[in-house]
C-alpha positions as CSV (number, residue, x, y, z in Angstrom):
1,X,27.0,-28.8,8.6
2,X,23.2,-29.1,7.6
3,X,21.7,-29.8,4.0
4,X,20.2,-26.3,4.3
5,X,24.3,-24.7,4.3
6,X,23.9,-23.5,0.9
7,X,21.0,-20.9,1.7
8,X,21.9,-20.3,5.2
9,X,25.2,-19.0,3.7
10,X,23.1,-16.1,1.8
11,X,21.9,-14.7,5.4
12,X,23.3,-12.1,7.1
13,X,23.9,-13.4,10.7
14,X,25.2,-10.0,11.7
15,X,23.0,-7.2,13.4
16,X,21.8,-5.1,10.6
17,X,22.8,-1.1,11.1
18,X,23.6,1.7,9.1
19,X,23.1,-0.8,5.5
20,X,25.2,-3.6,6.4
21,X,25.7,-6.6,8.8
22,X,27.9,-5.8,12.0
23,X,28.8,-8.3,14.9
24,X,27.5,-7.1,18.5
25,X,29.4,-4.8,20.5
26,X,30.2,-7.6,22.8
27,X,30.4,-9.9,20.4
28,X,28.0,-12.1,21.9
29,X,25.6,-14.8,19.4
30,X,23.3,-16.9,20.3
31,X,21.9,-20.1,18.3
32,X,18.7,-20.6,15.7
33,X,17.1,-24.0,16.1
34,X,15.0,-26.2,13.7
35,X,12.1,-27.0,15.4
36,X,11.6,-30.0,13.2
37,X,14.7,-31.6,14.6
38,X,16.0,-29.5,17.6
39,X,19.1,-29.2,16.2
40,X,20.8,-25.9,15.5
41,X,21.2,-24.1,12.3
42,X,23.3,-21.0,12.6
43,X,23.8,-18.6,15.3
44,X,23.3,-14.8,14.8
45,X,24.7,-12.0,16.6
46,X,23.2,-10.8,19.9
47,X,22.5,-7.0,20.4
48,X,22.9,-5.0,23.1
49,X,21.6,-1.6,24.6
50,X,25.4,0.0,22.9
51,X,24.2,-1.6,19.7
52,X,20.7,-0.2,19.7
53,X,21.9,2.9,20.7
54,X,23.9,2.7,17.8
55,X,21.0,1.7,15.5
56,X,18.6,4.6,16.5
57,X,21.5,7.2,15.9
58,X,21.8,6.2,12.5
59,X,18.2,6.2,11.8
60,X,18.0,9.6,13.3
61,X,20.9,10.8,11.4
62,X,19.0,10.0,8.3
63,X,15.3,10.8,9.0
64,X,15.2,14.0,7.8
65,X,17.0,13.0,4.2
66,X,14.1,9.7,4.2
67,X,11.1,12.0,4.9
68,X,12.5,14.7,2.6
69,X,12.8,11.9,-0.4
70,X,10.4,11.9,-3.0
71,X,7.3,10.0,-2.4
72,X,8.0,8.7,-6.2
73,X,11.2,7.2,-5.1
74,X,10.4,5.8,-2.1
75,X,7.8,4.3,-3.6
76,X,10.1,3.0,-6.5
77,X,11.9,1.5,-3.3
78,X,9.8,0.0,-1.9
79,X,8.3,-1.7,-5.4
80,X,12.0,-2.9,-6.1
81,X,12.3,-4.6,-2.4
82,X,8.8,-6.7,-3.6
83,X,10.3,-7.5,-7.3
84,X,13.5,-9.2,-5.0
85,X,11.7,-10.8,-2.2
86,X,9.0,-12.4,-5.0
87,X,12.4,-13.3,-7.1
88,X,13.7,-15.0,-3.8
89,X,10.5,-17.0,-2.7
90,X,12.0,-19.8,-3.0
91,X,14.5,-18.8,-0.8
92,X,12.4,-16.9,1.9
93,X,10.2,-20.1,1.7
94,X,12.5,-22.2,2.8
95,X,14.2,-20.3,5.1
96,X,10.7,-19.6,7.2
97,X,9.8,-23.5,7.4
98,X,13.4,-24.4,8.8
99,X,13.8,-21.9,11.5
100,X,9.8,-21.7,12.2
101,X,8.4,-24.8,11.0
102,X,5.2,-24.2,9.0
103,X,5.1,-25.9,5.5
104,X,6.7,-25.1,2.6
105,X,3.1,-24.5,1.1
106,X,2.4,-22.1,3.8
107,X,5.4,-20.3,4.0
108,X,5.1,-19.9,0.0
109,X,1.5,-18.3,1.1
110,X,3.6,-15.7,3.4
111,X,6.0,-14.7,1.0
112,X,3.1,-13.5,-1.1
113,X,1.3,-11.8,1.5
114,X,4.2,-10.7,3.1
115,X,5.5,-9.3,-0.1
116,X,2.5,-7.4,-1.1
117,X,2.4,-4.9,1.8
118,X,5.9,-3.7,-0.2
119,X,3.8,-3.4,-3.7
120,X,0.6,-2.2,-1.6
121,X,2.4,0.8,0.4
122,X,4.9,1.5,-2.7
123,X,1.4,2.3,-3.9
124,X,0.3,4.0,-0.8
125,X,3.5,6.1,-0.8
126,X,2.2,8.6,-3.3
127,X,-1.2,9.0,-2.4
128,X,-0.5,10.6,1.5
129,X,-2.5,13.7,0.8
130,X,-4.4,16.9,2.7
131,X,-7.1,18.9,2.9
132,X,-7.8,23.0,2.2
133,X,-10.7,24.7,3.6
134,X,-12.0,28.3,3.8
135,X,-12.5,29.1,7.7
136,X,-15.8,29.0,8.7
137,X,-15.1,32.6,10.1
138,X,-14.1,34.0,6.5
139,X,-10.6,34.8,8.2
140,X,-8.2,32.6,6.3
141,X,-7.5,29.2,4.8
142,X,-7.5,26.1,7.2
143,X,-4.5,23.8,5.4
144,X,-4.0,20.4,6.8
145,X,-0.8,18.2,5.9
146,X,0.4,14.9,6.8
147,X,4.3,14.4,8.3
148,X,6.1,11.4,9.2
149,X,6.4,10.4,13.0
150,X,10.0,10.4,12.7
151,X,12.3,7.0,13.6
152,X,10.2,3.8,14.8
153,X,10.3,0.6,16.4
154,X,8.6,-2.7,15.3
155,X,9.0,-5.5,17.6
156,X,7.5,-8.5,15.7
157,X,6.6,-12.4,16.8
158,X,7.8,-15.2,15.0
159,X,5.0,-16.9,13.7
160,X,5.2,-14.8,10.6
161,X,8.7,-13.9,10.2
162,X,8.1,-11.7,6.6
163,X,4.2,-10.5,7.1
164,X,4.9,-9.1,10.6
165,X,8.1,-7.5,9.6
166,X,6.7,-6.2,5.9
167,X,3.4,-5.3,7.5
168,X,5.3,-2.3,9.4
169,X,8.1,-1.5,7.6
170,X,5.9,-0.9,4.3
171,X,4.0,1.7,6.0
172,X,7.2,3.3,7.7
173,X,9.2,3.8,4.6
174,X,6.3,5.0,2.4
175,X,5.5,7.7,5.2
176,X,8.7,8.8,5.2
177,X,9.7,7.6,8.4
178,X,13.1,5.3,9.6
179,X,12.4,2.0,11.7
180,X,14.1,-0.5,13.8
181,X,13.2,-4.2,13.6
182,X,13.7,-6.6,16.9
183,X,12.5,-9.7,15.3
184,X,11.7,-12.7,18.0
185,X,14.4,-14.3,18.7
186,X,13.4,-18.2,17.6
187,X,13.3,-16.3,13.6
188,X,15.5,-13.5,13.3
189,X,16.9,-14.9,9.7
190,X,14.3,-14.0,7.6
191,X,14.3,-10.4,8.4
192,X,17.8,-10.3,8.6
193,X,17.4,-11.6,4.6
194,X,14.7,-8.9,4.3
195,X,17.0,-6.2,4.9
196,X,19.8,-7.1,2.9
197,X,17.4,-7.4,0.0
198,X,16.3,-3.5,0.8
199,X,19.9,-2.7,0.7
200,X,19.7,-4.3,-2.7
201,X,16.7,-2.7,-3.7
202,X,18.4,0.6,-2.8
203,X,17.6,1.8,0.3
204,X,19.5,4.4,2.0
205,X,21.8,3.4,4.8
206,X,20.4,3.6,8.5
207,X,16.2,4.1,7.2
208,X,16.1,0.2,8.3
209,X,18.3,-1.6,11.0
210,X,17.7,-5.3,12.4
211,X,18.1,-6.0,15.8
212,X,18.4,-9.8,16.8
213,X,18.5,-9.9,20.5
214,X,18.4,-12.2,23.9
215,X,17.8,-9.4,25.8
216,X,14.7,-7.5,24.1
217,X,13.6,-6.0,27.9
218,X,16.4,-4.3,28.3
219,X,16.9,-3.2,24.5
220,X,13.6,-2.5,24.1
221,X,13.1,0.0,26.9
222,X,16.8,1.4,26.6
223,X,15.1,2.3,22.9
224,X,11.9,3.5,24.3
225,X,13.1,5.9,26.6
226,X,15.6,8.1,24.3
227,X,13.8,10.9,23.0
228,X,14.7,10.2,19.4
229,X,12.3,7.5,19.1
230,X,9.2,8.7,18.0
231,X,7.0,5.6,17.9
232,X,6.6,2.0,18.7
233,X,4.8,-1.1,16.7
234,X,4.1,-4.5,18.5
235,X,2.6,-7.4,17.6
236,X,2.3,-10.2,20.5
237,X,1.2,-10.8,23.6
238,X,-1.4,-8.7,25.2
239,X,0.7,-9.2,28.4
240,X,3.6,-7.6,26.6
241,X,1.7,-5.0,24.7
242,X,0.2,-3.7,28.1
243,X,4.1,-3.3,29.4
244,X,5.3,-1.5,26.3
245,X,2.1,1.2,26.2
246,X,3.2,1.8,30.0
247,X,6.7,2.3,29.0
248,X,5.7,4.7,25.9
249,X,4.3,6.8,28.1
250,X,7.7,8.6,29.1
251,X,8.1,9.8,26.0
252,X,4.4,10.1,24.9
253,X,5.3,7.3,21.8
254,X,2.8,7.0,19.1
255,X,1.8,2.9,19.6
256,X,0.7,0.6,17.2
257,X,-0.4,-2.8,19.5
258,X,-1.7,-5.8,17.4
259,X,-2.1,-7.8,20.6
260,X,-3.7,-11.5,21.7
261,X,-6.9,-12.8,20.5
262,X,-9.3,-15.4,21.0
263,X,-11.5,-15.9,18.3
264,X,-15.3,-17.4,17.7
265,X,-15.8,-19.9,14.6
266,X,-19.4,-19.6,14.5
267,X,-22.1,-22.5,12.5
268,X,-25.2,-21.7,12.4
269,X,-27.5,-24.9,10.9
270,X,-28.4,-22.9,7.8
271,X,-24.4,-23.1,6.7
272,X,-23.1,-24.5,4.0
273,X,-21.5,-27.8,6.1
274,X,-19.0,-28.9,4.1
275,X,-17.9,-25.1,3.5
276,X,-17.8,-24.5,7.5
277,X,-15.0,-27.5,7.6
278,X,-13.1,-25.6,4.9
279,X,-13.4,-22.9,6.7
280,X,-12.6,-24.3,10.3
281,X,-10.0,-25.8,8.6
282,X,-8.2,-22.8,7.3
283,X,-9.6,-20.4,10.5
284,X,-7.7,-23.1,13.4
285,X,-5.1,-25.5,11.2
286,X,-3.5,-22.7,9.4
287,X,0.3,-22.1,10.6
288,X,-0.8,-25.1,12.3
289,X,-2.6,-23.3,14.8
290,X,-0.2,-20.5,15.9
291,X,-1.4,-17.4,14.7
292,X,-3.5,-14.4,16.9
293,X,-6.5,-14.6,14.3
294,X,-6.6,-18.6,14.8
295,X,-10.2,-20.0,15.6
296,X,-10.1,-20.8,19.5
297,X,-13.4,-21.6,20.0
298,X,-15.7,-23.7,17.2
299,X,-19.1,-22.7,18.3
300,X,-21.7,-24.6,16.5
301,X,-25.7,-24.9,16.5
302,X,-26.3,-27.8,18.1
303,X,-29.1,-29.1,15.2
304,X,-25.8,-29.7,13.0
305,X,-23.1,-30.1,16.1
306,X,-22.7,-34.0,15.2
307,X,-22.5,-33.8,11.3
308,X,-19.9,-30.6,11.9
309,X,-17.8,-32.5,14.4
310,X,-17.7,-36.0,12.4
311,X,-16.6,-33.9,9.4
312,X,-13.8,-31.8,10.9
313,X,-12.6,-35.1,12.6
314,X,-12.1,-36.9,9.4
315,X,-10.4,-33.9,8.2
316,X,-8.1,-33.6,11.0
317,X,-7.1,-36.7,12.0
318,X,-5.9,-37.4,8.5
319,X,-3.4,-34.3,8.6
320,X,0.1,-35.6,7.5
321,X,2.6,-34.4,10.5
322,X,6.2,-34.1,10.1
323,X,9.0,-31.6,9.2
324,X,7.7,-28.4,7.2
325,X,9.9,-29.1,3.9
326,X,9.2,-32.7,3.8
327,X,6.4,-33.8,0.7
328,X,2.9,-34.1,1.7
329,X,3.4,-32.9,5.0
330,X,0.4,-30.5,6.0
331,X,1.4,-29.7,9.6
332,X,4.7,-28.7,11.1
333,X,6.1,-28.3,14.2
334,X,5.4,-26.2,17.2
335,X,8.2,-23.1,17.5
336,X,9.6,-24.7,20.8
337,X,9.3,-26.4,23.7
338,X,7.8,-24.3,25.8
339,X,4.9,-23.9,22.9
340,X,4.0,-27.5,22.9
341,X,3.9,-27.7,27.0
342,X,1.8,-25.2,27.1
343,X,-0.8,-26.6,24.3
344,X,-0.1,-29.9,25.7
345,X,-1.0,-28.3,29.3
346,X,-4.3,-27.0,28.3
347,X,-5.3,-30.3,26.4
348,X,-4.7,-32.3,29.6
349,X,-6.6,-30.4,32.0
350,X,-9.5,-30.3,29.6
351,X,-9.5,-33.6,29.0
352,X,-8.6,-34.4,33.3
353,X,-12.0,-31.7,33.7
354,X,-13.7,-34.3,31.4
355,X,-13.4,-33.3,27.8
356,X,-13.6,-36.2,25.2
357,X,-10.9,-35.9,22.5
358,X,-12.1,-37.1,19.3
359,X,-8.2,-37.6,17.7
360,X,-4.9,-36.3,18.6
361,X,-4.7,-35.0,22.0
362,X,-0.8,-35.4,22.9
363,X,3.1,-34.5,21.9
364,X,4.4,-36.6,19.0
365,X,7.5,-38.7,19.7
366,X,10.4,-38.1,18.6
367,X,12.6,-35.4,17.6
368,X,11.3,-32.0,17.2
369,X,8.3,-29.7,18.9
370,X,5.3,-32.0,17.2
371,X,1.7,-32.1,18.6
372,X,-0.8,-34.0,17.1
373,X,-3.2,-32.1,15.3
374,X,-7.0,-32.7,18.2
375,X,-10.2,-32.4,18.1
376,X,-12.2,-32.2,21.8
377,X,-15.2,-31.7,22.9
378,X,-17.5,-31.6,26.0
379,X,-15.5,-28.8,27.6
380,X,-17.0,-28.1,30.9
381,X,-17.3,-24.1,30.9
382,X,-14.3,-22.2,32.6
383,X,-11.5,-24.6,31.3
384,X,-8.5,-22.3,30.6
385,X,-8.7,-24.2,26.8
386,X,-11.8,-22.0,26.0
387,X,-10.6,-18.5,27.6
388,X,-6.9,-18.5,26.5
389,X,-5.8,-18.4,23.5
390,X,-4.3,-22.1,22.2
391,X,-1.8,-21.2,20.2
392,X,-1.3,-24.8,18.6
393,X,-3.3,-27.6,15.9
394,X,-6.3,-28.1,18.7
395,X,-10.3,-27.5,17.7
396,X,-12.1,-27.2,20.9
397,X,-16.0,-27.9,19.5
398,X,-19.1,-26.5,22.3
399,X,-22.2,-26.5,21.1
400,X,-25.5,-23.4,21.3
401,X,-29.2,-23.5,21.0
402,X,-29.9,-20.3,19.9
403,X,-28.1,-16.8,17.4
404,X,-28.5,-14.6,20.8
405,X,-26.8,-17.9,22.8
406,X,-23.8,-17.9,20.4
407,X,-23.3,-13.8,19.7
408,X,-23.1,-13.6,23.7
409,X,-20.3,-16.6,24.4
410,X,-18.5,-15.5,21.5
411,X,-18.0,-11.6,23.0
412,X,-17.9,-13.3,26.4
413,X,-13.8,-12.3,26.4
414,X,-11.3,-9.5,26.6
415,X,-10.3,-10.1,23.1
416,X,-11.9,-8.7,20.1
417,X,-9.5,-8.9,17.1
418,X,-10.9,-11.7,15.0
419,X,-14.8,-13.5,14.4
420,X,-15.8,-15.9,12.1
421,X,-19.1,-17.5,11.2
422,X,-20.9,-19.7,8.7
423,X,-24.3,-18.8,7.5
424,X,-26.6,-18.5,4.3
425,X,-28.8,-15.7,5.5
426,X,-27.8,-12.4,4.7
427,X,-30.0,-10.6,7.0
428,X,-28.2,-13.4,9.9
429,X,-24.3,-12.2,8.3
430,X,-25.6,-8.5,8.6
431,X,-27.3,-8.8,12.1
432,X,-24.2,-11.0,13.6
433,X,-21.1,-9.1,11.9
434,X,-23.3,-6.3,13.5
435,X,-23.3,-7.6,17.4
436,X,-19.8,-9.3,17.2
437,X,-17.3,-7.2,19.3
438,X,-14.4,-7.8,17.4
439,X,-12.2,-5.7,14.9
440,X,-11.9,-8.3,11.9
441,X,-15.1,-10.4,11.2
442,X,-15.2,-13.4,8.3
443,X,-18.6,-14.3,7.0
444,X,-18.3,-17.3,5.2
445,X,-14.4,-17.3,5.0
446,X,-11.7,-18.9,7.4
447,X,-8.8,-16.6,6.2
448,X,-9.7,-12.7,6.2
449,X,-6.2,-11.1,6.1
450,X,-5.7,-9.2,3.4
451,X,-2.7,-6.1,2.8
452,X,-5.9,-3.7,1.7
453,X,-8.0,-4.4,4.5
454,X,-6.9,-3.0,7.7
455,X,-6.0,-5.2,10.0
456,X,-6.3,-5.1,14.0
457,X,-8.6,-5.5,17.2
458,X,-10.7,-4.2,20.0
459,X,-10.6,-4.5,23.6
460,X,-7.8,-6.4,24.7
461,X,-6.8,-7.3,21.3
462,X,-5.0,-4.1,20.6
463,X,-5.1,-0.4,19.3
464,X,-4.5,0.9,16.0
465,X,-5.2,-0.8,12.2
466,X,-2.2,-2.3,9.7
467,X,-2.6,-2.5,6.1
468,X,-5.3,-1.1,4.0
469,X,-5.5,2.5,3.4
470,X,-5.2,3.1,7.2
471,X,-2.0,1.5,7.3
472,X,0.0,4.1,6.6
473,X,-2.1,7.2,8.7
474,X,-0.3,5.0,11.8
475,X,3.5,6.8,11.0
476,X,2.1,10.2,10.1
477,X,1.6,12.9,11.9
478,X,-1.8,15.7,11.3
479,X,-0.3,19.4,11.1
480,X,-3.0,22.4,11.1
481,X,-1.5,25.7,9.7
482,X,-3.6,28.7,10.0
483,X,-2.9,30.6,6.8
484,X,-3.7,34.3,6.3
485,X,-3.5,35.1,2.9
C-alpha cells in the first residue's frame, strides 16, 4: 500500500481496446516505479503482438464510421475530453510527478499544455478545408479535398506523459482518423487515465486504444507491417526514429518523427543578463533537464561569460532537490537508473577531460534517481557532454568571441530542432533566427512550445510539424478530382 492508493485506484491498469480496460492475452504485467523512492506503485498489463493485433482490428473496424462523423461532433469530442482532463488536474498532476518525477508545479504546467491541443484541434476539427480552381486549360474544375490517413500509431516518451500523448491524438481524432497509443513503458498511467476520460467524454469504442508494453520491438513492427495501419507518429530517440522510418517503408507509412535534439542557448553581451538566467533557467532546468528542446550547450559572449556564469550558479546551486510532490521542491528525480548513469557518465568524463564544475556534479544519495542539479565549464572541445544530448539538470557553459563564432558552433551538429538566444538588437534576432539551422528558434524566451505553433525539427531532429495549424495536415490525405462539368 502507498499514500498515493486512493488515485491509483481511478487508473485503469488494463490495456485499453475497443473503449474499455482488458488484461493481456497472456496475462502478463509488469511494474510502475516512483523514481523518487524506487519503490513500486502499481503494475499494468503487458501487451503483446495478439493484443495489438487485436487493437488495430478494432480501430479499423471503426475508421470508416470516425472519418464519416461530423467534424461538429468530433470536435464537440474532443472539447468534452479537455473540459475532463482540466476538471482532473489535480489528478493528472499528481499522477505525472509519482510515476515520472517532475514537480507538482510542472506537471500542473503539462496538464494545461497538454490539455489545450484537445481545445486547439476540437477547434481545428472544423476548419479542414479545400480548394476549387478553373483549369488553366478551360477544360474543367480542379477540386482538391482533404481525407484522413486512416488508423495510426503514436509511440510517445515519457517525459511528457499527457503533451506527447494529446499532442497526436488531438490531430488524429479531429482528422477523422483512429490511433493507437504505446506509451513508454516507465509512464503508461497517465495515458491509460487519458483514455478512460475520452471514453467519458464520449468517444466511440476502438477510435483510441492504449498499449502498455515490455516488448515495444516486437509490437511495434508486428503493428507496422499489417497493411491496415496507415501511419506512424514517434517522438524519441533519433536512434529509434531512424529504425521505425526503415521499417515504414514496407508499407509506405505516412511518418511523423519528433526526434533528438541538441540545442544552442545563445548570450550575446547586449542581452538583457538577468533575463538570459531566466531564460537558461527555464531553456536547461525545466522537467529538470529531460526534455528534447532542453538547452545543451549555454554559449555565451565571452565580454559577459563571468557575470552570466556567476548568475546561473547562484540560481542553480540553490535549486531545492527532492521528491516531485514534496513543498518547495523545484527539481525531481531522474526517470531511472539508467538516466542518471548516463548523465552521471558524461559529467565525469568532462570533468576527468578537465572541466571545472562550478556546483553539483554527482548522484544524490539516497533513495530514488536524484542528480544534483551542475553547472561546468572549461569543456575541452569534443567531450561527448557538448555533442550529445544530456538529458538531465546539467548547464555546460563555453564561451565565443564573435556572432559568426557562435552561429557556426551552434549548427555545428546533426540536430536542428530547437535554438535559443538572448539579444536586444533586432537586426542581431532577425540576422541570427535567420542563420540558425534549427526548426524552433526562441529570441529572448527559454520556453517556445506552444499548441499553435508548429512544433518539430531539421536535420537529424526529425520530419514533419505538431501543433499549430499544420498539426493536423500530418493525418490527412490531398485528393485531386478532375471534374468535367
Amino acid at each position: 500500500m502507498t499514500k498515493f492508493d486512493d488515485l491509483l485506484a481511478t487508473v485503469p491498469t488494463g490495456l485499453w481496446i475497443d473503449g474499455g480496460a482488458r488484461e493481456a492475452n497472456s496475462g502478463s504485467r509488469f511494474d510502475v516505479v516512483n523514481p523518487a523512492t524506487g519503490e513500486v506503485l502499481t503494475s499494468v498489463a503487458d501487451a503483446g503482438v495478439d493484443d495489438a493485433q487485436a487493437a488495430l482490428g478494432s480501430a479499423a473496424a471503426v475508421q470508416k464510421s470516425w472519418a464519416a462523423t461530423p467534424p461538429r461532433e468530433r470536435s464537440i469530442i474532443l472539447r468534452r475530453a479537455w473540459e475532463l482532463v482540466v476538471e482532473r488536474t489535480d489528478d493528472f498532476a499528481l499522477l505525472m510527478t509519482i510515476e515520472m518525477g517532475k514537480t507538482l508545479a510542472e506537471s500542473r504546467g503539462e496538464v494545461a499544455y497538454g490539455a489545450e491541443f484537445l481545445r486547439w484541434f476540437a477547434e481545428e476539427a472544423v476548419r479542414v478545408g479545400g480548394r476549387t480552381a478553373t483549369a488553366p486549360s478551360g477544360n474543367g474544375r480542379i477540386l482538391v479535398t482533404k481525407e484522413p490517413v486512416g488508423p495510426c500509431l503514436a509511440i510517445t516518451p515519457w517525459n511528457f506523459p499527457l503533451a506527447m500523448g494529446t499532442r497526436k491524438i488531438g490531430p488524429a481524432l479531429a482528422a477523422g482518423c483512429t490511433m493507437i497509443v504505446k506509451p513508454a513503458e516507465d509512464t503508461p498511467l497517465t495515458m491509460l487515465l487519458l483514455a478512460q476520460v475520452f471514453a467519458d467524454a464520449g468517444l466511440p469504442a476502438g477510435a483510441l486504444s492504449v498499449l502498455p508494453t515490455l516488448q515495444a520491438p516486437t509490437v511495434v513492427a508486428a503493428l507496422m507491417k499489417d497493411s491496415r495501419l496507415r501511419k506512424v507518429s514517434f517522438t524519441g530517440s533519433t536512434g529509434v526514429g531512424k529504425k521505425l522510418i526503415e521499417q515504414s517503408a514496407d508499407q509506405v507509412l505516412r511518418t511523423s518523427m519528433e526526434l533528438g535534439g541538441n540545442a544552442p542557448f545563445i548570450v550575446f553581451d547586449d542581452a538583457d543578463i538577468d533575463a538570459a538566467v531566466d531564460g537558461a533557467m527555464a531553456a536547461k532546468m525545466r522537467n529538470g533537464g529531460e526534455a528534447c528542446t532542453a538547452a545543451n550547450r549555454l554559449l555565451v559572449h565571452n565580454p559577459v561569460r563571468e557575470e552570466f556564469t556567476k548568475a546561473l550558479t547562484a540560481r542553480i546551486a540553490a535549486t531545492k532537490v527532492g521528491p516531485g510532490y514534496e513543498e518547495g521542491v523545484a527539481l525531481g528525480p531522474l526517470i531511472n537508473a539508467k538516466q542518471r548513469n548516463s548523465v552521471a557518465a558524461l559529467v565525469d568524463e568532462a570533468i576527468t577531460a578537465g572541466a571545472r564544475v562550478h556546483t553539483g556534479g554527482s548522484k544524490v544519495d539516497g533513495d530514488g534517481f536524484f542528480f544534483e542539479p551542475t553547472v561546468i565549464d572549461e569543456v575541452p572541445s569534443g567531450s561527448r557532454i557538448l555533442t550529445e544530448e544530456i538529458f538531465g539538470p546539467v548547464a555546460v557553459i563555453t564561451g565565443f568571441d564573435t556572432e559568426e563564432e557562435a552561429i557556426e558552433r551552434a549548427n555545428s551538429t546533426e540536430y536542428g530542432l530547437a535554438a535559443y538566444f538572448y539579444s536586444r538588437s533586432l537586426d542581431r534576432a532577425l540576422r541570427v533566427s535567420a542563420a540558425l539551422e534549427s526548426g524552433m528558434v526562441g529570441v529572448n524566451r527559454g520556453v517556445i512550445s506552444d499548441p499553435a505553433a508548429p512544433f518539430g525539427g531539421v536535420k537529424q531532429s526529425g520530419l514533419g510539424s505538431e501543433g499549430g495549424s499544420e498539426g493536423i495536415d500530418e493525418y490527412l490525405n490531398t485528393k485531386y478530382i478532375a471534374l468535367t462539368p
